[in-house]
Residue frames as qw, qx, qy, qz and C-alpha x, y, z in Angstrom:
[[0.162, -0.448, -0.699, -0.534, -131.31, 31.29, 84.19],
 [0.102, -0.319, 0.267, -0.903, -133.56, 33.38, 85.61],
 [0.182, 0.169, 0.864, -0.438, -136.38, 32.40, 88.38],
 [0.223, -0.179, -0.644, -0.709, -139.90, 31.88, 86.75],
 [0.029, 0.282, 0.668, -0.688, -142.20, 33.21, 89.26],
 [0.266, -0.443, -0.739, -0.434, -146.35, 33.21, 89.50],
 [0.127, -0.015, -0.668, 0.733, -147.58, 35.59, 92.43],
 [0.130, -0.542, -0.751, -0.355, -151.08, 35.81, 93.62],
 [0.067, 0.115, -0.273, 0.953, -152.58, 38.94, 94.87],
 [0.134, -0.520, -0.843, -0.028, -155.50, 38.30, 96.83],
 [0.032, -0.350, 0.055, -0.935, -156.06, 42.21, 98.14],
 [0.521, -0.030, 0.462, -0.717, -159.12, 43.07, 100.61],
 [0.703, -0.042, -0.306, -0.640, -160.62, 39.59, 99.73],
 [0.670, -0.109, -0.734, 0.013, -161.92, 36.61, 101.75],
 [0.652, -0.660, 0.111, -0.358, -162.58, 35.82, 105.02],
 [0.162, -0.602, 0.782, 0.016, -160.07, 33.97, 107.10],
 [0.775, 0.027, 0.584, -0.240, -162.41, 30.84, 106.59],
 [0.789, 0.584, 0.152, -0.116, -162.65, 31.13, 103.04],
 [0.088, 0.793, -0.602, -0.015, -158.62, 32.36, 102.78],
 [0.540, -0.187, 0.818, -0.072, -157.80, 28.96, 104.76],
 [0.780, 0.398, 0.468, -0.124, -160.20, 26.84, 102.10],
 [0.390, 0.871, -0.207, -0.217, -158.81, 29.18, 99.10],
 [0.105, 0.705, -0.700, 0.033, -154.97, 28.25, 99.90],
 [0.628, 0.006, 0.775, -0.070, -155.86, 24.08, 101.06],
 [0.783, 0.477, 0.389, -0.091, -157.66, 24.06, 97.22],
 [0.582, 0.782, -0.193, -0.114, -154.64, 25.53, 95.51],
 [0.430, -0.617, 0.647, -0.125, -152.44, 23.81, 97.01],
 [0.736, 0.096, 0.628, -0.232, -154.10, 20.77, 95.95],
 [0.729, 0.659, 0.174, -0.063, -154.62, 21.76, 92.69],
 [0.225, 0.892, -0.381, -0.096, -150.90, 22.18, 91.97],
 [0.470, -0.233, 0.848, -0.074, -149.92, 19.20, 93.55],
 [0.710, 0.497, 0.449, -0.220, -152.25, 17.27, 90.98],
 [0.526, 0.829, -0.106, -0.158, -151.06, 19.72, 88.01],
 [0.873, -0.192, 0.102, 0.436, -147.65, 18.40, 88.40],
 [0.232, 0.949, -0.157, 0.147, -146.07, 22.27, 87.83],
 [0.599, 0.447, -0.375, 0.548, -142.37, 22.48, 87.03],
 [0.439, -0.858, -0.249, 0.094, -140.85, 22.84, 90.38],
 [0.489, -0.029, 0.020, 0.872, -138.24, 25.03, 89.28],
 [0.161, -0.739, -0.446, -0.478, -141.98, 27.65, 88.99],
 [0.092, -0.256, -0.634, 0.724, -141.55, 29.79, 92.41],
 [0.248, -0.548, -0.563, -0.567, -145.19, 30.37, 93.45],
 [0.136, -0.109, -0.414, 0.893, -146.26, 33.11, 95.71],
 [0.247, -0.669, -0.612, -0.340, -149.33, 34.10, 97.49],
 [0.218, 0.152, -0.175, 0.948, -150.14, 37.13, 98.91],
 [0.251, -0.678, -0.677, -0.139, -153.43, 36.82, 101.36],
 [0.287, -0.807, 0.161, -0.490, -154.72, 40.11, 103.73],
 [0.175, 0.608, -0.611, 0.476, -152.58, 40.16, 106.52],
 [0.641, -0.390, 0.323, -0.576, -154.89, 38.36, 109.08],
 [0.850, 0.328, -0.141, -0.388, -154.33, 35.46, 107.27],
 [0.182, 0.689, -0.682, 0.164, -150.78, 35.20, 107.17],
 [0.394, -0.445, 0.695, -0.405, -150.53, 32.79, 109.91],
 [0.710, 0.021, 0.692, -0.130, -152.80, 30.37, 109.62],
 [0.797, 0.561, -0.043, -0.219, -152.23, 29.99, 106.05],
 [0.243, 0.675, -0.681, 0.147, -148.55, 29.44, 106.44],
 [0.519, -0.227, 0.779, -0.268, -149.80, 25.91, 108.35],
 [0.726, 0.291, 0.549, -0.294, -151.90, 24.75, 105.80],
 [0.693, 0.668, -0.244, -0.116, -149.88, 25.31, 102.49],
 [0.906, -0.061, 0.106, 0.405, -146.77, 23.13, 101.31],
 [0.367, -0.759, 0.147, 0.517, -143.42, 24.50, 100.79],
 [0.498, 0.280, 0.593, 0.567, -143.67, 25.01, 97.10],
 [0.022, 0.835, 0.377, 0.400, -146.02, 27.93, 97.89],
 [0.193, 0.060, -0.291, 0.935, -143.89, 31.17, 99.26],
 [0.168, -0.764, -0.608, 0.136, -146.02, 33.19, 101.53],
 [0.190, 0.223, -0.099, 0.951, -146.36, 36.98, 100.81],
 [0.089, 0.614, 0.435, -0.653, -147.45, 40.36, 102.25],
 [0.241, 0.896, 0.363, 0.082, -149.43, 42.83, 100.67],
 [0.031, -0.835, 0.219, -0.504, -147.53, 45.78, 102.08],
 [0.598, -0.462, -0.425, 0.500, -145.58, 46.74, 105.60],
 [0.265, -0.935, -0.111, 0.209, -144.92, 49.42, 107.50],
 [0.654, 0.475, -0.237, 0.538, -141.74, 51.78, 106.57],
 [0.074, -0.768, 0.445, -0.454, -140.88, 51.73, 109.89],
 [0.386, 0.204, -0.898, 0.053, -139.45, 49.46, 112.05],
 [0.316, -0.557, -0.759, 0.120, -141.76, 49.81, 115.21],
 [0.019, -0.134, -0.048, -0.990, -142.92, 52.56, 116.84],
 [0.201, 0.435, 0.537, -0.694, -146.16, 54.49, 118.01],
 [0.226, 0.058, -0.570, -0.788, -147.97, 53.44, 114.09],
 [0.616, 0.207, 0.614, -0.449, -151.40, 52.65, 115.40],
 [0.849, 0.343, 0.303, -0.265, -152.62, 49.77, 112.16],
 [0.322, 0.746, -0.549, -0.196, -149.36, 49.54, 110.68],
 [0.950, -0.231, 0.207, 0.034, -147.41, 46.00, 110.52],
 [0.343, -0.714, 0.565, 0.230, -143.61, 45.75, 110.49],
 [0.725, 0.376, -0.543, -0.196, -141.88, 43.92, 108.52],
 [0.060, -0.313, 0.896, -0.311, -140.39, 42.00, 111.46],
 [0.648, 0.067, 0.387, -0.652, -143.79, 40.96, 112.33],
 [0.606, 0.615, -0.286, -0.417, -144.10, 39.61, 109.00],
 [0.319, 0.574, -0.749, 0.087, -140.89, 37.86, 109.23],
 [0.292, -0.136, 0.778, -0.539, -141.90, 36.35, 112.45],
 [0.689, 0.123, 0.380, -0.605, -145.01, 34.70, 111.17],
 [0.646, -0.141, 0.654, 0.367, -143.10, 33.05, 108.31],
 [0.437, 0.852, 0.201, -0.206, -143.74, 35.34, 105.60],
 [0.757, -0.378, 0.261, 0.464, -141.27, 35.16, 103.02],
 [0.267, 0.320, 0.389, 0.822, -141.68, 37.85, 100.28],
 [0.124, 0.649, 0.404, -0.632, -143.59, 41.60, 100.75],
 [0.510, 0.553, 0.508, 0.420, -145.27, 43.19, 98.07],
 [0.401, -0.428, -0.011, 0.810, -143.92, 46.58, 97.90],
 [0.032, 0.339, -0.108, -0.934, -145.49, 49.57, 95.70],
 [0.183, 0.468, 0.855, 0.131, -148.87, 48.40, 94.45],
 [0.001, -0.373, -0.575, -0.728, -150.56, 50.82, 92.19],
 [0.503, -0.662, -0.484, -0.275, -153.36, 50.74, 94.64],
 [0.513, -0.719, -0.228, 0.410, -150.97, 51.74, 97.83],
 [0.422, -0.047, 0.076, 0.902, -149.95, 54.78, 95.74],
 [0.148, -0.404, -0.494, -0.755, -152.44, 55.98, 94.13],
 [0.532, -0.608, -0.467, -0.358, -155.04, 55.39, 97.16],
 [0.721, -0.613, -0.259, 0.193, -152.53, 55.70, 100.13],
 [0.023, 0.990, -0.121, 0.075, -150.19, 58.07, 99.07],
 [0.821, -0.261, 0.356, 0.362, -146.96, 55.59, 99.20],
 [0.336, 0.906, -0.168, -0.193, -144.14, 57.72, 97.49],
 [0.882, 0.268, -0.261, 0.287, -141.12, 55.95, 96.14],
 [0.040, 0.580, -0.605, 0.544, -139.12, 57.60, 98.76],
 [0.696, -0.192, 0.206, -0.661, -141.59, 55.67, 101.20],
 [0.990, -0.029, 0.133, -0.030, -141.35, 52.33, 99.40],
 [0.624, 0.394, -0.550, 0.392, -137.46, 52.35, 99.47],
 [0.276, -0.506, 0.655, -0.488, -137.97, 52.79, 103.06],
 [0.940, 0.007, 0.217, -0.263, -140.32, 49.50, 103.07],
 [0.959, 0.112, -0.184, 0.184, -138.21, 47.39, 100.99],
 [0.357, 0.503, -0.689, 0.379, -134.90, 48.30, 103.08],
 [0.582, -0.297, 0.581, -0.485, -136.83, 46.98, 105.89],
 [0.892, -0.070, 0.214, -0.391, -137.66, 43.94, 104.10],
 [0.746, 0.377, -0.510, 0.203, -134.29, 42.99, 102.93],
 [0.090, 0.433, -0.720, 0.534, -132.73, 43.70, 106.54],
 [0.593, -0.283, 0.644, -0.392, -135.40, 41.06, 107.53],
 [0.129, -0.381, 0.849, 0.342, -134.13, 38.81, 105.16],
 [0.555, 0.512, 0.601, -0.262, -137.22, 38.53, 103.13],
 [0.370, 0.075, 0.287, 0.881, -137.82, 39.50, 99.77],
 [0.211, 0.518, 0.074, -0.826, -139.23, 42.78, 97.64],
 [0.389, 0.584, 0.651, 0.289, -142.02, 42.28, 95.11],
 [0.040, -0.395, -0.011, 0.918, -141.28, 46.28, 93.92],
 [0.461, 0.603, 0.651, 0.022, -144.04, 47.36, 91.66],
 [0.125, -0.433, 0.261, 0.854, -143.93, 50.03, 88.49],
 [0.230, 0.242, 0.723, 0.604, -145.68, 51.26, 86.00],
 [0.016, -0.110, 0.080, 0.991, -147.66, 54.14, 84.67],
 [0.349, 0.428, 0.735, -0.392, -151.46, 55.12, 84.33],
 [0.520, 0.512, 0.628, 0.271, -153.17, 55.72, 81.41],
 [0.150, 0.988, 0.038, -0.028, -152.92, 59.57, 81.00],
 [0.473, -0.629, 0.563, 0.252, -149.24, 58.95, 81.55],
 [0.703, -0.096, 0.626, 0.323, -149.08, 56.62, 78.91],
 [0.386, 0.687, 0.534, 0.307, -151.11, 58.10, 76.19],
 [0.166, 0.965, -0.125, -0.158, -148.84, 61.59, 76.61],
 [0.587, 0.675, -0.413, 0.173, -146.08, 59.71, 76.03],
 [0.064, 0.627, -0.658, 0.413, -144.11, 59.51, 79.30],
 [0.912, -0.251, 0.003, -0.325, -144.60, 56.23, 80.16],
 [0.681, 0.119, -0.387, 0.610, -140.41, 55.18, 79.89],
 [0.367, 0.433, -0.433, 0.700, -139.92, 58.17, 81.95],
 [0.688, -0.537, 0.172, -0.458, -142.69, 57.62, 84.75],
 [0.952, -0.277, -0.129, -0.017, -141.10, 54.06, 85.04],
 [0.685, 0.342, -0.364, 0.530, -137.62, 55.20, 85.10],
 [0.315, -0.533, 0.345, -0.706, -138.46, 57.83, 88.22],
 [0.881, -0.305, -0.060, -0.357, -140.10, 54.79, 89.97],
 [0.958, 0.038, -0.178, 0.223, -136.84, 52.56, 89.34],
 [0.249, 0.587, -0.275, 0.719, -134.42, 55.51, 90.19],
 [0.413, -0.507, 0.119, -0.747, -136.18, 56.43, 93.37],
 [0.815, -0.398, 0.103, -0.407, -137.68, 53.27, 94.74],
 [0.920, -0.307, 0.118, 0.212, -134.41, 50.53, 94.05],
 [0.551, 0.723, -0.278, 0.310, -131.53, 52.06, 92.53],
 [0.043, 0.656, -0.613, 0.437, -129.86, 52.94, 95.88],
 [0.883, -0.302, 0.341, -0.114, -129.50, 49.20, 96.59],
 [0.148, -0.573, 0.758, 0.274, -126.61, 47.62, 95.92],
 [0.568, 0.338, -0.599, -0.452, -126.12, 44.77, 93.32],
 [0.094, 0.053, -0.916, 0.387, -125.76, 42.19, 96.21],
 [0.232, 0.210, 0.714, -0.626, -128.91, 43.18, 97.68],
 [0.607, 0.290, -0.269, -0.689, -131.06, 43.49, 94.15],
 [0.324, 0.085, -0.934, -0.125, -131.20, 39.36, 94.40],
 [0.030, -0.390, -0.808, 0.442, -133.66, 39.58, 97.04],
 [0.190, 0.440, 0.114, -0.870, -135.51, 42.03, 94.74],
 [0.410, 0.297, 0.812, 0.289, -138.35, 40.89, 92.38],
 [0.193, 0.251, 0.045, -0.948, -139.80, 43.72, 89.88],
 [0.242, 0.475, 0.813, -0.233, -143.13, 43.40, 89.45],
 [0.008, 0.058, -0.158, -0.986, -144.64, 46.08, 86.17],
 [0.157, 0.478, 0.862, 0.063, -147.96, 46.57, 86.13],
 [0.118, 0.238, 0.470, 0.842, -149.53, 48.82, 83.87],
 [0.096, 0.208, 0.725, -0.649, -152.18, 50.67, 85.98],
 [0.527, 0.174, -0.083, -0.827, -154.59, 51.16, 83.17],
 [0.618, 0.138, -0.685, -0.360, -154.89, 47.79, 82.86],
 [0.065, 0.154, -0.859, 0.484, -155.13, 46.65, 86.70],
 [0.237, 0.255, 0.812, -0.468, -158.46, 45.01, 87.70],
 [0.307, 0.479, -0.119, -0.814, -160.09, 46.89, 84.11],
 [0.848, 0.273, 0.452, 0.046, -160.14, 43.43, 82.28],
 [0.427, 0.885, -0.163, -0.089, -157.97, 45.67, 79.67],
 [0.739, -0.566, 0.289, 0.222, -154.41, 44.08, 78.95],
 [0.078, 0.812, -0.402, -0.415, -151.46, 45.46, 77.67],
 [0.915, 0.145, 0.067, -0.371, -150.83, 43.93, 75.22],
 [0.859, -0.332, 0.118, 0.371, -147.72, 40.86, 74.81],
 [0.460, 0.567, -0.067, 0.680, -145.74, 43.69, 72.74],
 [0.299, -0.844, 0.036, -0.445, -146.61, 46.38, 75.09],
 [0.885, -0.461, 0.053, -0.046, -145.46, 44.02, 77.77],
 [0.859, -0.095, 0.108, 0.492, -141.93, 43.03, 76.38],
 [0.357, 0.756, -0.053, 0.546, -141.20, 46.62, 75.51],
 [0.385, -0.777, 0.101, -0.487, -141.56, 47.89, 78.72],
 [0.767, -0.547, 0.329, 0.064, -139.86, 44.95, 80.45],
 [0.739, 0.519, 0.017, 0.430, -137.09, 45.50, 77.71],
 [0.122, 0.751, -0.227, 0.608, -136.58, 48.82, 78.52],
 [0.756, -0.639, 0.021, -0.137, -136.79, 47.61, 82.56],
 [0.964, 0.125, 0.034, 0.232, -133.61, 45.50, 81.55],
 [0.546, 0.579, 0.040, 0.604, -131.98, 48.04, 79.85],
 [0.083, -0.807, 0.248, -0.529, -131.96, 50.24, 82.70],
 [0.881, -0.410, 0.200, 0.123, -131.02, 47.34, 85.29],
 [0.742, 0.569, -0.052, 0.349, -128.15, 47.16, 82.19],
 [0.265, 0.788, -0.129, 0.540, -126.60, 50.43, 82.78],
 [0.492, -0.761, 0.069, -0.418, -127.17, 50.58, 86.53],
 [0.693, -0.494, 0.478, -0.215, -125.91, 47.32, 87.51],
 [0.064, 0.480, -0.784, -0.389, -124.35, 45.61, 84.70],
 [0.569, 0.228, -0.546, -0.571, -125.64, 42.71, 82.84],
 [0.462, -0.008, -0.857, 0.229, -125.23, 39.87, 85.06],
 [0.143, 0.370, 0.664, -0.634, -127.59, 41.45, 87.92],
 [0.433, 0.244, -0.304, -0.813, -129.74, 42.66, 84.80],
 [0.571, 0.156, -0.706, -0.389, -129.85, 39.28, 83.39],
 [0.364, -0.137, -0.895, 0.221, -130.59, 37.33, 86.86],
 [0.261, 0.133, 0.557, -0.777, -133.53, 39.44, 88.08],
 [0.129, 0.595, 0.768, 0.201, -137.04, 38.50, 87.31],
 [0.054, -0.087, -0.328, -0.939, -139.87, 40.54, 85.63],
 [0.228, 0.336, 0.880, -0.248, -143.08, 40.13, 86.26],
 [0.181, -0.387, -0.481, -0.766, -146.06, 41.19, 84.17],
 [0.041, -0.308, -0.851, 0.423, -149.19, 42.91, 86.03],
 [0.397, 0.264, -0.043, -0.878, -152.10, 43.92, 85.12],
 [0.745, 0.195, 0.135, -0.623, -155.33, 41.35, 84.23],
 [0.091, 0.312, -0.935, -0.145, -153.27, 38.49, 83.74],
 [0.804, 0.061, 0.323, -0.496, -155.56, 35.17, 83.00],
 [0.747, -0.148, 0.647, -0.041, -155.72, 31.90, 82.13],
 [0.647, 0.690, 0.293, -0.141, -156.85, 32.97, 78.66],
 [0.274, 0.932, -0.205, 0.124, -153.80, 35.63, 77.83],
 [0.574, -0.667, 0.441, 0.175, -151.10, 34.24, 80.75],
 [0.804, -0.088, 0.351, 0.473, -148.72, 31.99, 77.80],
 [0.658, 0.523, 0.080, 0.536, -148.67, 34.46, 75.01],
 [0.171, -0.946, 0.184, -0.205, -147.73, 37.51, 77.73],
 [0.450, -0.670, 0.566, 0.169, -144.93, 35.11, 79.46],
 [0.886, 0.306, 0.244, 0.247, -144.04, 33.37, 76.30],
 [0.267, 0.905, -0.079, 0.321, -141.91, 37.17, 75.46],
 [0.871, -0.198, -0.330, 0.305, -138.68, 36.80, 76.83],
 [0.065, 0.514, -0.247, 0.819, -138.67, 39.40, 79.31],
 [0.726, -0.308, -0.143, -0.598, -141.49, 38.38, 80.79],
 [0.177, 0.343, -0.863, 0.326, -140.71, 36.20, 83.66],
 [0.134, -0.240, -0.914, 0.297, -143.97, 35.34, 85.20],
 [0.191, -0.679, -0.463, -0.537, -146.98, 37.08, 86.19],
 [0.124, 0.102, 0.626, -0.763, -148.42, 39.21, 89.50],
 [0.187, -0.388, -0.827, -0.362, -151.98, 38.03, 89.40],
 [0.386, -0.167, 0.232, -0.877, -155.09, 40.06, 90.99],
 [0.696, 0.058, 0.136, -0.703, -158.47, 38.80, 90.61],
 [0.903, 0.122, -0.358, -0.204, -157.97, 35.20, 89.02],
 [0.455, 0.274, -0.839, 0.115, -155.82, 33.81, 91.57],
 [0.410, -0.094, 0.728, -0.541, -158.78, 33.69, 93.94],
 [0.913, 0.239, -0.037, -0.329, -159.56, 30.64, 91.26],
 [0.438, -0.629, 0.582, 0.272, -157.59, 27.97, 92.16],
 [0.759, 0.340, 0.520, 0.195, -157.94, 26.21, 88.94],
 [0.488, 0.862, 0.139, 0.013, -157.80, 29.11, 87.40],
 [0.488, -0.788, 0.375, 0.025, -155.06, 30.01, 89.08],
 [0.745, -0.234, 0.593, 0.195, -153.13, 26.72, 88.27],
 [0.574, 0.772, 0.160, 0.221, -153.83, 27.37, 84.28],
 [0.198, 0.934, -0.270, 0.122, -151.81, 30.67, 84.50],
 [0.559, -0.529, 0.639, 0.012, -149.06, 28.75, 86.57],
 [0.829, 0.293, 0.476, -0.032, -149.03, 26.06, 83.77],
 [0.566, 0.791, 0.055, 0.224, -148.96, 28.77, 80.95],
 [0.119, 0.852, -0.506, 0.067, -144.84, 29.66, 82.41]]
């Protein structure tokens, strides 16, 4: 059976005070909710954070990056390794966010260099995919996400896709309040499947998670992972509610 994962993407938000408070109240609140602990739940604070949040949460909650560097070290003046990462007790990286393409210029040649750095520091890859709205509405939304999956994990072996979580997230629908809807969703992570299928046979098909992104909430979060592709969620903006938060965790 496959892992049912919940990841939160805090992006550029909080202070470390409020980060620290954020991750102590959701903590809490999950503990409380009594959530299936076969759920894997993953947060993903700004990097400054890392640390001292990795003291103050329990070990039900995986700690991710945002991003890393796609090198290993080196003369990258604001960059952070993935060793670094590794070293602070980070234990997943999010890897091709919509936002570090589109706004930083991260090409899928770029984030297969990132996630071979974060499997060879024995972490995983939250890989992201998925097409923007002019893309979708000419049609070539299967073939923007197949370039993405071709390019950014194909030339990993079947061994090393276990330490690989895809993450789709429709980019017209990221932070817009607009969400695809739970068809839209299980096509697209159908067709994901289908091309894990071919690539890597059915058994590494059938044991990788999906995630859904893209305005996930408390409101929409059961009938989107109720579709049975749909393995979980990558959350933006509601998982800096930890209640809310805990809802959407609930609804898989």
């Amino acid at each position: 059976m496959r892992k049912k994962i919940v990841a939160g993407n805090w992006k550029m938000n909080t202070t470390l005070e409020a980060g620290i408070k954020l991750a102590k109240e959701l903590d809490a609140s999950v503990a409380n909710a009594n959530v299936k602990p076969e759920i894997g739940i993953i947060i993903a604070p700004p990097f400054t954070h890392l640390a001292s949040i990795k003291q103050v949460v329990s070990e039900h909650i995986c700690l991710a990056a945002q991003n890393c560097a796609d090198h290993k070290s080196g003369a990258y003046t604001g960059e952070v390794s993935a060793e670094m990462l590794k070293a602070v007790g980070v234990n997943a990286v999010i890897i091709g966010h919509s936002e570090r393409r589109s706004y930083y210029g991260d090409t899928d040649q770029v984030i297969a260099s990132k996630i071979r750095l974060v499997l060879d520091n024995d972490m995983k890859a939250i890989f992201c995919c998925g097409e923007t709205l002019d893309e979708r509405n000419a049609g070539n939304h299967f073939a923007v996400v197949k370039t993405q999956m071709e390019n950014g994990i194909f030339g990993f072996t079947a061994d090393e896709l276990e330490k690989i979580v895809i993450a789709y997230e429709p980019v017209w629908a990221i932070g817009t309040g607009v969400t695809a809807s739970a068809e839209q969703a299980q096509e697209m992570h159908g067709y994901i499947r289908k091309l894990m299928t071919e690539k890597y046979g059915k058994d590494v098909s059938e044991a990788c998670p999906i995630l859904y992104g893209g305005s996930v909430n408390a409101k929409n979060a059961a009938e989107l992972f109720a579709q049975p592709d749909v393995d979980g969620g990558l959350v933006g903006g509601a998982s800096l509610d930890p209640a809310g938060f805990t809802e959407i965790i609930k609804a898989r």
